[in-house]
C-alpha positions as CSV (number, residue, x, y, z in Angstrom):
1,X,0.0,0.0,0.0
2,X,1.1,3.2,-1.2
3,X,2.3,5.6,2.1
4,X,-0.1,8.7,1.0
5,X,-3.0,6.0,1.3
6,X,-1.2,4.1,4.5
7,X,-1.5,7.9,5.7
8,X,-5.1,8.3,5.5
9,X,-6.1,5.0,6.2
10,X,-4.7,5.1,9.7
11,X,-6.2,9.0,10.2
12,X,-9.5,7.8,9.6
13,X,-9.2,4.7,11.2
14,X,-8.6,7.0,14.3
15,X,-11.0,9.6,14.4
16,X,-13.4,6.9,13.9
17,X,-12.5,5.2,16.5
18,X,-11.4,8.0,19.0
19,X,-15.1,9.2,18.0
20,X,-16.9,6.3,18.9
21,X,-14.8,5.6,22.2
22,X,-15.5,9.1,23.4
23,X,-19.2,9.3,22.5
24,X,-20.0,5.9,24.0
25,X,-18.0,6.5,27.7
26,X,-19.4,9.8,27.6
27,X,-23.0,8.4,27.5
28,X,-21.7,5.9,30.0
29,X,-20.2,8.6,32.5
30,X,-23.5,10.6,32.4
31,X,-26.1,7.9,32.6
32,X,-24.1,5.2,34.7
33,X,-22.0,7.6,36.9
34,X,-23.9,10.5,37.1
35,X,-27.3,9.2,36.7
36,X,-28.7,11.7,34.4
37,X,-31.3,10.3,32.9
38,X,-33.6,13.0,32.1
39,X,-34.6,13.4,28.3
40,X,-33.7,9.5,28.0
41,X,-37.0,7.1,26.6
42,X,-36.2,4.7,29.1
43,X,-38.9,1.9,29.7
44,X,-39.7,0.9,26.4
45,X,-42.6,3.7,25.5
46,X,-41.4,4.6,22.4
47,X,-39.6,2.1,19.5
48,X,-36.3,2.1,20.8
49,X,-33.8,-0.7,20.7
50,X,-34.2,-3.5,23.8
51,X,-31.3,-1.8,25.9
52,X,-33.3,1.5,26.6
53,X,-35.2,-1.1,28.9
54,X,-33.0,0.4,32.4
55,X,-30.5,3.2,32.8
56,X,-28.2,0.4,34.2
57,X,-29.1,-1.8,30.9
58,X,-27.9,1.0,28.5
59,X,-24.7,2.2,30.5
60,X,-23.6,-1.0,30.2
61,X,-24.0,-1.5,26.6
62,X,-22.2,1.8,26.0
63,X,-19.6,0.9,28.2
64,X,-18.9,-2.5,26.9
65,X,-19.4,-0.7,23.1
66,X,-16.4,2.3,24.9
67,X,-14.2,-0.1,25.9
68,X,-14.1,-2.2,22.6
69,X,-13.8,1.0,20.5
70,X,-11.1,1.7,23.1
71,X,-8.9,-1.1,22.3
72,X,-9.3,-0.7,18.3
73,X,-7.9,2.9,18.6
74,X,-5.1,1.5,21.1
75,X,-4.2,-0.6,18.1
76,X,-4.4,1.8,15.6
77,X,-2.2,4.2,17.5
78,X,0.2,1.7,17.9
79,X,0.0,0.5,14.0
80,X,0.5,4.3,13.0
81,X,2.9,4.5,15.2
82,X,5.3,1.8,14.1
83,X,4.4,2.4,10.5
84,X,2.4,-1.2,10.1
85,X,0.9,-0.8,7.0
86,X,-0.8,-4.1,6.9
87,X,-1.9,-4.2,10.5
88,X,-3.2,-0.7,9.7
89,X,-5.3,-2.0,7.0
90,X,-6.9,-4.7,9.4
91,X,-7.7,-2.0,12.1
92,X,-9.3,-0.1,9.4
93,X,-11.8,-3.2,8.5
94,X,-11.9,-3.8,12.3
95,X,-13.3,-0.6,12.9
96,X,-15.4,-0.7,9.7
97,X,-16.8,-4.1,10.9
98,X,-17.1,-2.9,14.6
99,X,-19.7,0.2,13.2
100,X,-21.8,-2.0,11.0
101,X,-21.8,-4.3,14.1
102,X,-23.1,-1.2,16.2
103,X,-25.5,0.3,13.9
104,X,-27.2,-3.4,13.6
105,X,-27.0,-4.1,17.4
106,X,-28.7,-0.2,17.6
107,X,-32.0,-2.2,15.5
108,X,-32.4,-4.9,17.8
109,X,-35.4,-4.6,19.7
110,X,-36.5,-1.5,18.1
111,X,-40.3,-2.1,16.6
């Protein structure tokens, strides 16, 4: 893989990543820790995927979803930082993979 490409591949692999990782232990932090829940359609009124059942149920789904995202950016630091071109192309489809897998795991439950 060309280096220009190598060079971009690893930059979006980690915004995506340090994206993801902050928005989902953010929503973690305030709903888990904090216990703001205000504004949140907890309780299943409204079609909303099966962990909006509890506060507890969905800060530890974005949690678990933080601390995965967490680890793909670890590797893709480390990738871009040694200058792994092919590792860098596997965290790319990692985190590729890992947002398909979140968007679909988002529709389950919602009716």
């Amino acid at each position: 893989m060309k280096r220009p490409i190598n060079i971009l591949l690893g930059a979006i692999t980690l915004l995506l990543n340090a994206g993801l990782t902050f928005l989902n232990l953010s929503e973690w932090y305030v709903v888990g820790v904090q216990g703001r829940t205000e504004g949140y359609p907890f309780g299943g009124e409204s079609p909303t995927p099966y962990y909006y059942q509890t506060a507890e149920l969905y800060s530890t789904v974005t949690l678990i979803w933080g601390i995965i995202f967490l680890a793909v950016l670890l590797l893709a630091i480390w990738t871009v930082w040694k200058g792994k071109q092919q590792l860098n192309a596997i965290a790319f489809g990692l985190t590729i993979t890992l947002l398909l897998g979140l968007f679909i795991h988002g529709q389950i439950g919602a009716y």
